[in-house]
Structures are given as structure tokens and as C-alpha cells.
ROTIPA-609792 format. One record per atom (N, C-alpha, C, O): chain; y, z negated, x. Coordinates in Angstrom, 1 decimal, decimal comma. Atoms other than C-alpha are relative to their C-alpha. Layout:
N
unit_y_z_x
A_Y_Z_X
...
% end
This chain:
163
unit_y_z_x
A_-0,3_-1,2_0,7
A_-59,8_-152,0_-69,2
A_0,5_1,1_1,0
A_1,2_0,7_1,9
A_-0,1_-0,9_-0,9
A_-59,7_-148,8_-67,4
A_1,2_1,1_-0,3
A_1,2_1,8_-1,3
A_-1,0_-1,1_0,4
A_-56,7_-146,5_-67,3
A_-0,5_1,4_0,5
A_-1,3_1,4_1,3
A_0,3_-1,3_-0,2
A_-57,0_-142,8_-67,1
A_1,1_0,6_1,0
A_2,3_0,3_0,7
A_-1,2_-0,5_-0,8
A_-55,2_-140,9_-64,1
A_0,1_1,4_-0,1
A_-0,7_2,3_0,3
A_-0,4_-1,8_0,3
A_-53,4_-137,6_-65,3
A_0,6_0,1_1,1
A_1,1_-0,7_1,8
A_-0,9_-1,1_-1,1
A_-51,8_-135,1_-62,9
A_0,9_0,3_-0,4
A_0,5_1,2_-1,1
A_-0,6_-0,8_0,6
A_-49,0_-134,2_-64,2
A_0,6_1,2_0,7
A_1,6_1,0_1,4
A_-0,8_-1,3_-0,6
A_-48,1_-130,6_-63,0
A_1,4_0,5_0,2
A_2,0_1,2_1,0
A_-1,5_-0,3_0,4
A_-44,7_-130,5_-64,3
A_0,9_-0,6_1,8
A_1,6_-0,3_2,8
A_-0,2_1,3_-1,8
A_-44,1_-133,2_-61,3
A_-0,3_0,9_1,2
A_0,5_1,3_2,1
A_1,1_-1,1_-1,2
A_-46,6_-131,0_-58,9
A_1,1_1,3_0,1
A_2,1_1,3_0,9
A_-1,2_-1,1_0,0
A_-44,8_-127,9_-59,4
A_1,3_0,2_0,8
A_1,7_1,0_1,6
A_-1,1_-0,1_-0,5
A_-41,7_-129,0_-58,9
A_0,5_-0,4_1,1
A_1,5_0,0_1,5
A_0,0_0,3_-1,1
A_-42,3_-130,8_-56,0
A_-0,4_1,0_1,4
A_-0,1_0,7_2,6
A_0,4_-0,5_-0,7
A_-44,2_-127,8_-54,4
A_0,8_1,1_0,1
A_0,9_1,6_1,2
A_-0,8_-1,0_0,3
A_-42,0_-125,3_-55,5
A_1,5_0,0_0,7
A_1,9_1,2_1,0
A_-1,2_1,2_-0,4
A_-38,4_-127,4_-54,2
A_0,2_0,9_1,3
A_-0,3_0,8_2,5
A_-1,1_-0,8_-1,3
A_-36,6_-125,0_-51,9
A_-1,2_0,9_0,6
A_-1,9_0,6_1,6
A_0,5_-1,0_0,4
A_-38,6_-121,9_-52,6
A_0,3_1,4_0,1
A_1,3_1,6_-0,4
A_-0,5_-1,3_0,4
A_-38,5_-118,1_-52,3
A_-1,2_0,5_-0,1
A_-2,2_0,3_0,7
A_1,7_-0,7_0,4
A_-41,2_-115,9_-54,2
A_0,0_1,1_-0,1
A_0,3_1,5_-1,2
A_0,0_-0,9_0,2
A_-41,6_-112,9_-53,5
A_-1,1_1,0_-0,7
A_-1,9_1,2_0,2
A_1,0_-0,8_0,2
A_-44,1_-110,3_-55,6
A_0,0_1,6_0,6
A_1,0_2,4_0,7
A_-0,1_-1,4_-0,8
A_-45,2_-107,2_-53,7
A_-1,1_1,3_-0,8
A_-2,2_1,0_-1,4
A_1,2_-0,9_0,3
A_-47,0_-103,7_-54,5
A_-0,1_0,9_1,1
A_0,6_1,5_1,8
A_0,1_-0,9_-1,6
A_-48,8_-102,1_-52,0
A_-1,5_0,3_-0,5
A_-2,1_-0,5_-1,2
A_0,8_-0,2_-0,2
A_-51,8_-100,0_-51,7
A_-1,3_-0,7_0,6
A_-2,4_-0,4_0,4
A_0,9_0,3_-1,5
A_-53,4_-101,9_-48,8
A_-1,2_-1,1_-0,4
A_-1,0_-1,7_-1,4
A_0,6_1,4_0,2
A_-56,2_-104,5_-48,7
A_0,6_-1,5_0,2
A_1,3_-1,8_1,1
A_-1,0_1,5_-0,7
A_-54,9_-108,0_-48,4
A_-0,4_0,1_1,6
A_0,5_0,3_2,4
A_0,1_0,0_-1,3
A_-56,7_-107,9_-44,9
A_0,8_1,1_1,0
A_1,2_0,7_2,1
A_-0,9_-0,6_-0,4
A_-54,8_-104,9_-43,9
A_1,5_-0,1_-0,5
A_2,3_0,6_0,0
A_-1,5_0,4_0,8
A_-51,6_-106,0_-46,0
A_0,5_-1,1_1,5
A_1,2_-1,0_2,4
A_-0,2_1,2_-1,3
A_-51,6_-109,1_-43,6
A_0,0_0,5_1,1
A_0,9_0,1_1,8
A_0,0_-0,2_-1,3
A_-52,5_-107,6_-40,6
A_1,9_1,2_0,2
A_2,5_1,2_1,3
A_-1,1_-0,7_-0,2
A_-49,1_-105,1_-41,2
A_1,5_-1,0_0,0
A_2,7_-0,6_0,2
A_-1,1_1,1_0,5
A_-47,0_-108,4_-42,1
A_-0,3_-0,6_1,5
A_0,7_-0,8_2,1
A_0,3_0,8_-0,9
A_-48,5_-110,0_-39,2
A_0,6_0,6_1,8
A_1,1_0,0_2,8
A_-1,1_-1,2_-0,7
A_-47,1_-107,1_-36,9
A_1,1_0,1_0,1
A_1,8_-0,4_1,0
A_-1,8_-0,2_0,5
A_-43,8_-106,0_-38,3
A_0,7_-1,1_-0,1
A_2,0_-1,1_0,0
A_-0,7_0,8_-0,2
A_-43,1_-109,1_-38,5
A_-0,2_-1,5_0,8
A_0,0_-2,6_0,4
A_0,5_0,9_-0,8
A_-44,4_-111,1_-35,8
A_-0,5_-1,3_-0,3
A_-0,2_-2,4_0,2
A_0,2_1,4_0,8
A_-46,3_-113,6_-38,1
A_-1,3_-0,2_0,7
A_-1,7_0,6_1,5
A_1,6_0,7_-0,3
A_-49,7_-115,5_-37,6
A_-0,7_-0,2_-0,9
A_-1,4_-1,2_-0,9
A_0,0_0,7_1,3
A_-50,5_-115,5_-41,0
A_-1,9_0,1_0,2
A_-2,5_1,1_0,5
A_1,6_-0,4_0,1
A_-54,4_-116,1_-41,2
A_-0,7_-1,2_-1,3
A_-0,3_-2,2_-1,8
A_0,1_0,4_1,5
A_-56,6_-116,9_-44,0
A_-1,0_-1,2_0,4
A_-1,8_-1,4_1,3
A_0,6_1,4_-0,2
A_-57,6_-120,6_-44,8
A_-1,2_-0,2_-1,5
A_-1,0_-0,5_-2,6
A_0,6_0,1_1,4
A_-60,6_-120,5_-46,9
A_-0,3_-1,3_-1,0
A_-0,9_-1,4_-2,1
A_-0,2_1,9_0,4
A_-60,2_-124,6_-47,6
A_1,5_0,3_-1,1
A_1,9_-0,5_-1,9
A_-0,9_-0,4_0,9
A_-57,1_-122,7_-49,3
A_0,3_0,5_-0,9
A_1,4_0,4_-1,6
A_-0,1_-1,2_1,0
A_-58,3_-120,0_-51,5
A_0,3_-0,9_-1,1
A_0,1_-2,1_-1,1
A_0,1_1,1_0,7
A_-57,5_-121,0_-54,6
A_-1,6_0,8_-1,0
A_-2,0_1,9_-0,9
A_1,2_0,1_0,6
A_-61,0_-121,3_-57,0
A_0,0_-0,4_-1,5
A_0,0_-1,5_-2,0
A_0,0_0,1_1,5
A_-61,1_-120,4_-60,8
A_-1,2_0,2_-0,8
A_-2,0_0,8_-0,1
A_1,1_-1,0_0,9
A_-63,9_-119,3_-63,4
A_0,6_0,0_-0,7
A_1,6_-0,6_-1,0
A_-0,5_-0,6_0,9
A_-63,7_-117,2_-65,8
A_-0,9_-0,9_-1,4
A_-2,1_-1,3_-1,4
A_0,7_0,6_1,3
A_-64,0_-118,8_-69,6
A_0,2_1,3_-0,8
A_0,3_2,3_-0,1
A_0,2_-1,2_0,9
A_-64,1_-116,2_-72,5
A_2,0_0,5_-0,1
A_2,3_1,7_0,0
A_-1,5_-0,2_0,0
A_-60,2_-115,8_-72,7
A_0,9_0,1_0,9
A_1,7_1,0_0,9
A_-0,8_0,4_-1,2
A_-58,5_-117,3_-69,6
A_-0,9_-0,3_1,3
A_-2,0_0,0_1,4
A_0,6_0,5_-1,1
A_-59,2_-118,7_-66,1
A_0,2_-1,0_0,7
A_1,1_-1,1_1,5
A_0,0_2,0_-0,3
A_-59,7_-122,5_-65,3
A_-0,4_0,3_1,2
A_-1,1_1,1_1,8
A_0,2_0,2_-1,3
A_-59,1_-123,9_-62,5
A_-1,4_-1,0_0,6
A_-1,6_-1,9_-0,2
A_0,9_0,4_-0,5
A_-62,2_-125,2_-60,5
A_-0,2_-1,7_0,0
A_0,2_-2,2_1,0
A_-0,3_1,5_-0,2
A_-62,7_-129,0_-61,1
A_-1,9_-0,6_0,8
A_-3,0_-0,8_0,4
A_1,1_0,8_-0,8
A_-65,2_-130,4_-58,4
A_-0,9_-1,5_-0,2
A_-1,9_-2,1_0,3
A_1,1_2,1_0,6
A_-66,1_-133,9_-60,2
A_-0,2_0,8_-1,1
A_0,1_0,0_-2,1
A_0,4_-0,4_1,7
A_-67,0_-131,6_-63,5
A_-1,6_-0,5_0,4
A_-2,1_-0,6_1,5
A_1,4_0,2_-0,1
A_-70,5_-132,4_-64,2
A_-0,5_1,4_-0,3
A_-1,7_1,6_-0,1
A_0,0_-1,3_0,7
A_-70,3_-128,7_-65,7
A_0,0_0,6_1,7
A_-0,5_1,7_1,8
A_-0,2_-1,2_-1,7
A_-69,4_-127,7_-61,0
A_-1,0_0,6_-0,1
A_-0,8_1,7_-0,4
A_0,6_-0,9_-1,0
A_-72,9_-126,6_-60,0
A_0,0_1,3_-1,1
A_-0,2_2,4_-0,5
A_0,3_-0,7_0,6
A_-73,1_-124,4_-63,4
A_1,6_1,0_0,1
A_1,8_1,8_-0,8
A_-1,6_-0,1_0,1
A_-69,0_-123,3_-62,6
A_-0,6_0,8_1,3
A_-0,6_2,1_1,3
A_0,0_-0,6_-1,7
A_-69,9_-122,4_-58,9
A_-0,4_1,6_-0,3
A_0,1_2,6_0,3
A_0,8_-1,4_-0,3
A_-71,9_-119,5_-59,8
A_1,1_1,3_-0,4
A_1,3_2,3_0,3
A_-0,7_-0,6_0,2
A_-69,4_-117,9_-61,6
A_1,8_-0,2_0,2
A_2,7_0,0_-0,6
A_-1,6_0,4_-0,5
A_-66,1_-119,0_-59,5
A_0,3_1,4_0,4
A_-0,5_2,2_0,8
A_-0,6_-0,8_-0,6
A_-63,8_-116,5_-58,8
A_1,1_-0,5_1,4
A_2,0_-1,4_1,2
A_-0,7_0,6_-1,2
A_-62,1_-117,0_-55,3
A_1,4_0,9_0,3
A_1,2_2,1_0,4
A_-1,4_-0,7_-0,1
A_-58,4_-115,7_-54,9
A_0,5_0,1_1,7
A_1,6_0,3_1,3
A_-0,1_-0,1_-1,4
A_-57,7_-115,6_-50,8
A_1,3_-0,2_0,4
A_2,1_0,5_-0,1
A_-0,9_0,7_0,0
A_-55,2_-117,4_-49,5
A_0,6_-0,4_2,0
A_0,2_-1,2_2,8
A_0,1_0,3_-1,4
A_-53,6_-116,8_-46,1
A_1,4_-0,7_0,4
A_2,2_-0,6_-0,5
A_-1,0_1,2_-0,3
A_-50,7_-119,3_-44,5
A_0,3_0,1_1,4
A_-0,6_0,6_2,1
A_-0,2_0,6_-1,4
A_-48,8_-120,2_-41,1
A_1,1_-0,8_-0,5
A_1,9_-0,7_-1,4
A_-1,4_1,3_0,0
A_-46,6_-123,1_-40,8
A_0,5_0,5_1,3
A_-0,2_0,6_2,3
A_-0,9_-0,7_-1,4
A_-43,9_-121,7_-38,2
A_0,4_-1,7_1,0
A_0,5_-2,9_0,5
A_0,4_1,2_-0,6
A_-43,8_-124,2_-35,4
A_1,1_-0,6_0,4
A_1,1_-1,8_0,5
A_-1,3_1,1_0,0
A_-40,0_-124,8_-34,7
A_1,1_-0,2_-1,5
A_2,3_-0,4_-1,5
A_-0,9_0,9_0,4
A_-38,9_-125,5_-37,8
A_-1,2_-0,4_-1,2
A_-2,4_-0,4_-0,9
A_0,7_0,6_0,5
A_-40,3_-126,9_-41,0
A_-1,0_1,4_-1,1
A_-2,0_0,9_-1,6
A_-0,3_-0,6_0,6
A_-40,8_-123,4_-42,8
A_-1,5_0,6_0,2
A_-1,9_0,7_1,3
A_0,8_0,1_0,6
A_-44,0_-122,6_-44,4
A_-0,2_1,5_-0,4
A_0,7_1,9_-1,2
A_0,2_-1,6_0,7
A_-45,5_-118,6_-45,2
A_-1,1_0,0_-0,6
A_-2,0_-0,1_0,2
A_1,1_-0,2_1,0
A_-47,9_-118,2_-48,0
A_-0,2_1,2_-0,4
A_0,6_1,9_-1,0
A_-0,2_-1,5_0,6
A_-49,3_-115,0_-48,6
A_-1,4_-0,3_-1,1
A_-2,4_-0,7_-0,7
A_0,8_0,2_1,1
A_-51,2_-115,1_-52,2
A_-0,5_2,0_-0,5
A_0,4_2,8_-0,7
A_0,8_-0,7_0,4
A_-53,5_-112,1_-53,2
A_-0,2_-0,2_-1,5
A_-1,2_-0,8_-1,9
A_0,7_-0,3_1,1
A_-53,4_-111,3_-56,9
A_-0,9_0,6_-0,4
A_-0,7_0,8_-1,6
A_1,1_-1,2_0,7
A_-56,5_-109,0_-57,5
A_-0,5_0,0_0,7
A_-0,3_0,6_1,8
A_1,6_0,2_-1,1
A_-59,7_-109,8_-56,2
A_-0,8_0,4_-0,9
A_-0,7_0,0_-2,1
A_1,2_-0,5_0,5
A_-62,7_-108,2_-57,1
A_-0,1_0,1_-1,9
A_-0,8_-0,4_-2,8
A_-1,0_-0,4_1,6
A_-61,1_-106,9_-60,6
A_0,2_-0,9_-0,9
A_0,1_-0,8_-2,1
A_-1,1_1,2_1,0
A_-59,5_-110,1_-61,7
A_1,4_-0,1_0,7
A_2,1_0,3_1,6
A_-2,1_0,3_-0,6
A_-55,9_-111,2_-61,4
A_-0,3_-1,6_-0,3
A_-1,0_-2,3_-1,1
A_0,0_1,4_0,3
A_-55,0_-114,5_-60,8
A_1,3_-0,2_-1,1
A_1,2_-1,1_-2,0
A_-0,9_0,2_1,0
A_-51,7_-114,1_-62,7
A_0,1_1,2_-0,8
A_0,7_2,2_-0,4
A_0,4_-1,0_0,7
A_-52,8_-111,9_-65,7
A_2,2_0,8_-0,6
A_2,9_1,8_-0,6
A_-1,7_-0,7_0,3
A_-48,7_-111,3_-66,8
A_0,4_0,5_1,1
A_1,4_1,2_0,9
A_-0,4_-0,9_-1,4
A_-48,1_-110,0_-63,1
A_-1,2_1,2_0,0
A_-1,9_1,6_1,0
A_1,5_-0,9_-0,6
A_-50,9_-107,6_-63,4
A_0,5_1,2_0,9
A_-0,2_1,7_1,8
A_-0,7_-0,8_-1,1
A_-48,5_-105,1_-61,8
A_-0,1_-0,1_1,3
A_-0,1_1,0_2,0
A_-0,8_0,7_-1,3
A_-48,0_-107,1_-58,5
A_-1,3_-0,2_0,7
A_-2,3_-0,2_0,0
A_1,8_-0,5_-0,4
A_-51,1_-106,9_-56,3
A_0,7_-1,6_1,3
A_0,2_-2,8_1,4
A_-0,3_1,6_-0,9
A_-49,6_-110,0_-53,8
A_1,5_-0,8_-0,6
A_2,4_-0,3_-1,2
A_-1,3_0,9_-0,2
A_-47,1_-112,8_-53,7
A_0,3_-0,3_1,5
A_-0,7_-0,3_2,2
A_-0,6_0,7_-1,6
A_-45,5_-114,1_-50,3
A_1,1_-1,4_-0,4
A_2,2_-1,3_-1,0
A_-0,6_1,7_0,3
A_-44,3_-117,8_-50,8
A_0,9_-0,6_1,2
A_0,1_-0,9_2,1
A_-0,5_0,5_-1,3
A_-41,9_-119,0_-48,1
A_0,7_-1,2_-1,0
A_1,2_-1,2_-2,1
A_-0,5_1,2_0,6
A_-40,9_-122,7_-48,5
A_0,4_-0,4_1,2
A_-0,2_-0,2_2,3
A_-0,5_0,6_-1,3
A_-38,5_-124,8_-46,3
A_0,2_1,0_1,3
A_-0,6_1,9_1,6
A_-0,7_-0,2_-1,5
A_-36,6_-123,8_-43,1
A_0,5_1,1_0,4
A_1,3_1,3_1,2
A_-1,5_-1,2_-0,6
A_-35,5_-120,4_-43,3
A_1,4_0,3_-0,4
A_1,7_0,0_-1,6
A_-1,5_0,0_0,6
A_-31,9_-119,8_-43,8
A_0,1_1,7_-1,0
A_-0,5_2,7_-1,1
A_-0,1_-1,3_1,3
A_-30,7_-117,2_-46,6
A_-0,3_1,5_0,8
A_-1,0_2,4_0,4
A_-0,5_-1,0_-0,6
A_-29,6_-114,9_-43,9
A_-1,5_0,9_0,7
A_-1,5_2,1_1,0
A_1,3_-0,5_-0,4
A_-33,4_-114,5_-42,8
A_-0,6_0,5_-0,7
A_-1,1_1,5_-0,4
A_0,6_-0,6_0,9
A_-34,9_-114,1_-46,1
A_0,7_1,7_-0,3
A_0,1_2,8_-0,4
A_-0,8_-1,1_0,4
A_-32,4_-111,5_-46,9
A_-0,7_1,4_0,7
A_-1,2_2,4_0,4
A_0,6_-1,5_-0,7
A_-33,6_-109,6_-44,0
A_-1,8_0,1_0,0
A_-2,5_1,2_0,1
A_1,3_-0,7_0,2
A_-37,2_-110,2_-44,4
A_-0,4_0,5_-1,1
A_-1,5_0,9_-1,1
A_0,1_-0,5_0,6
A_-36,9_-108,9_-47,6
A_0,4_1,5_0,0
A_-0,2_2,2_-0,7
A_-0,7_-1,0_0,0
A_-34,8_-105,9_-46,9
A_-1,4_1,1_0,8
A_-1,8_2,2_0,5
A_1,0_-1,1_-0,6
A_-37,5_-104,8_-44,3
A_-1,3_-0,1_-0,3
A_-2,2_0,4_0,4
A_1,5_-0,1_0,6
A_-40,5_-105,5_-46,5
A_0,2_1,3_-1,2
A_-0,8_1,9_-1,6
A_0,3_-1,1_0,4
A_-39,0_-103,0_-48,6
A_0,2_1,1_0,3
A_0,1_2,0_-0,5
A_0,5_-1,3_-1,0
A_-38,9_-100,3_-46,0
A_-1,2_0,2_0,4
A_-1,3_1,4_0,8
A_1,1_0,2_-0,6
A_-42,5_-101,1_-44,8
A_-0,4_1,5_-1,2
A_0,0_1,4_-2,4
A_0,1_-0,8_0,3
A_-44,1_-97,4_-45,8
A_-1,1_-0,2_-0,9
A_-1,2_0,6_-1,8
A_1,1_0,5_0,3
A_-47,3_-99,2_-46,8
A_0,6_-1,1_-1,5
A_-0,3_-1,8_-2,0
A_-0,2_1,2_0,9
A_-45,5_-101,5_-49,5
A_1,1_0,7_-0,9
A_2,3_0,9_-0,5
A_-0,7_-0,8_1,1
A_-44,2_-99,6_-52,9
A_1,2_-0,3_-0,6
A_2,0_0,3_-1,2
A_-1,6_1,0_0,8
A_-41,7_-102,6_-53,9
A_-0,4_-1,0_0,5
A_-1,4_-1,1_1,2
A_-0,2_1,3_-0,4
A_-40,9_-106,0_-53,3
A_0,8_-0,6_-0,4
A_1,8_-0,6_0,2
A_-0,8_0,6_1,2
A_-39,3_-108,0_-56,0
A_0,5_-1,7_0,5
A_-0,3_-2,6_1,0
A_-0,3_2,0_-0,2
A_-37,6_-111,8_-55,5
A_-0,5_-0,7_-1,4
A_0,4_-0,5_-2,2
A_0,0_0,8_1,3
A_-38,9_-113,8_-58,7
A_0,4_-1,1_-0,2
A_0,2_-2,0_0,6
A_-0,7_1,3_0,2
A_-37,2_-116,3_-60,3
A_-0,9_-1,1_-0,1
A_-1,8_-1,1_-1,0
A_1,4_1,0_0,6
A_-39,3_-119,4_-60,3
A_0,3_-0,9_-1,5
A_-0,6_-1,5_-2,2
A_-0,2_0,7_0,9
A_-37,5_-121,0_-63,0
A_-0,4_0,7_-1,6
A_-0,3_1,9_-2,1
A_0,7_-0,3_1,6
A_-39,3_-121,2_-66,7
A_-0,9_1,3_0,2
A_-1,1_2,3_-0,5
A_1,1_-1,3_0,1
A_-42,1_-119,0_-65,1
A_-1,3_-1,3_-0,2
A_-1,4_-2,2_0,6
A_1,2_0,6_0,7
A_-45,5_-120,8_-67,2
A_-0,9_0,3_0,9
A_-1,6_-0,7_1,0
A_0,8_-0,6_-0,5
A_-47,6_-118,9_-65,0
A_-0,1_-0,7_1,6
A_-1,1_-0,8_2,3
A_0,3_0,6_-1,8
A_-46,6_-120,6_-61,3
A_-0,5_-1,1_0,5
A_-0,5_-1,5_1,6
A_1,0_0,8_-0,8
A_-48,8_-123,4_-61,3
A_-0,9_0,9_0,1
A_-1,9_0,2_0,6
A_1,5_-0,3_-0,6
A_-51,6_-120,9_-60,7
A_0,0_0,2_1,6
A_-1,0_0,3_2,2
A_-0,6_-0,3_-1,6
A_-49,6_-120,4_-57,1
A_-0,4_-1,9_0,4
A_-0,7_-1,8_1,6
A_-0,5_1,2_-0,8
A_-49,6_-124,6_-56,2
A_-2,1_0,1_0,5
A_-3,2_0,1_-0,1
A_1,1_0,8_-0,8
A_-52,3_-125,4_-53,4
A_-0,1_-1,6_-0,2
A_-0,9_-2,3_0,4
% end
């Protein structure tokens, strides 16, 4: 007898999420020029992993995530939407920069953020006192309208963020 293997996200989530800061941003710019000004101003490396984007289609309502054992993939492929997804893992300590692009080619990946045109994910290793300031000077940056902290807790919407 064969058992069936669920995911459970709830699990996923919270394991990917576990010492977390999420920032949503508004800015004019392209993500490729968004990044390259983040990559500047703030001496990052951030470059885009396309083994990372994340990979949705659109159904008549919402947007499912991409399942590669569907027997339904090659008819899925055509109409994937791809979200761009750029990252550095900093090299002396454990701390992790995700920069997420909401609005690509006039979809959103998180339809209740429709406001918020990126996210920036930092996980593990920076201390408060750093976030504080990379936040402080992300909202000076002339190119970037706002820059909000969001709470991750009881947000329905942040498994569309888990790689």
C-alpha cells in the first residue's frame, strides 16, 4: 500500500521564514536597475538566479504554482509566468539577501501587495543594528518612494515568497 507525500507549507514557511526581515519597496525603477542601485549604495552582489525565479500560471482566478511532475507541465509551460529572483549569500557570516520582484510583465505575484513593486528578504546573520540602518538608507535612496518592514506573522500571502 502506497502512502501519499504531502508538503506541508505551514512547516515550509516557518522554517524558511525563522529569523526573518521583509521588507516591501516602491520604486520607479526596473528590477534590473533597482538592483544594480542596491548593488551600489549598498555594496551588495545581488545577482539574478534564474534556477530561482519563482514559476506560476495563470488559472482563471488566481496563480498556481508550477508543478513539474504535472502531466498537465508541457501544456502549463506555455503559459508560465516567471517572477525574477535575485540573491547573495554574504560570505562571513550566515546572512542571506533576497530581492523578490512583484510585477512582471503586468502580473503581480502578490495580488494584495499590488502597491509594492519589490520585496527584499534578509534571513539570518545581520544584527538589528544593521537592518535598522539598511532600512533607514533605503528610504533616502531618491530612486525608492517607500520602504515598509512587514510583519510576516498571519500574512496568507507569504508562501508565494518561499524558494
Amino acid at each position: 500500500m502506497s502512502r501519499e507525500l504531502v508538503l506541508d507549507n505551514h512547516v515550509l514557511s516557518k522554517y524558511f521564514f525563522d529569523n526573518t526581515v521583509l521588507w516591501g519597496i516602491v520604486s520607479s525603477l526596473s528590477i534590473y536597475d533597482f538592483c544594480h542601485v542596491l548593488n551600489v549604495s549598498l555594496r551588495l552582489n545581488l545577482v539574478r538566479r534564474v534556477d530561482l525565479d519563482l514559476a506560476y500560471y495563470q488559472t482563471r482566478n488566481d496563480f498556481m504554482p508550477v508543478d513539474l511532475f504535472s502531466q498537465q507541465a508541457p501544456e502549463i509551460f506555455a503559459d508560465t509566468i516567471y517572477f525574477p529572483v535575485y540573491r547573495q549569500q554574504l560570505e562571513l557570516s550566515d546572512a542571506d539577501i533576497i530581492l523578490y520582484t512583484n510585477k512582471h510583465n503586468g502580473h503581480t505575484l502578490v495580488p494584495s501587495q499590488r502597491n509594492l513593486d519589490y520585496f527584499i528578504l534578509v534571513k539570518n546573520g545581520l544584527y538589528h543594528v544593521h537592518l535598522q540602518e539598511i532600512h533607514k538608507y533605503l528610504n533616502q535612496v531618491r530612486k525608492i518612494s517607500s520602504c515598509i518592514k512587514i510583519n510576516l506573522e498571519n500574512q496568507k500571502w507569504i508562501d508565494n515568497l518561499i524558494l
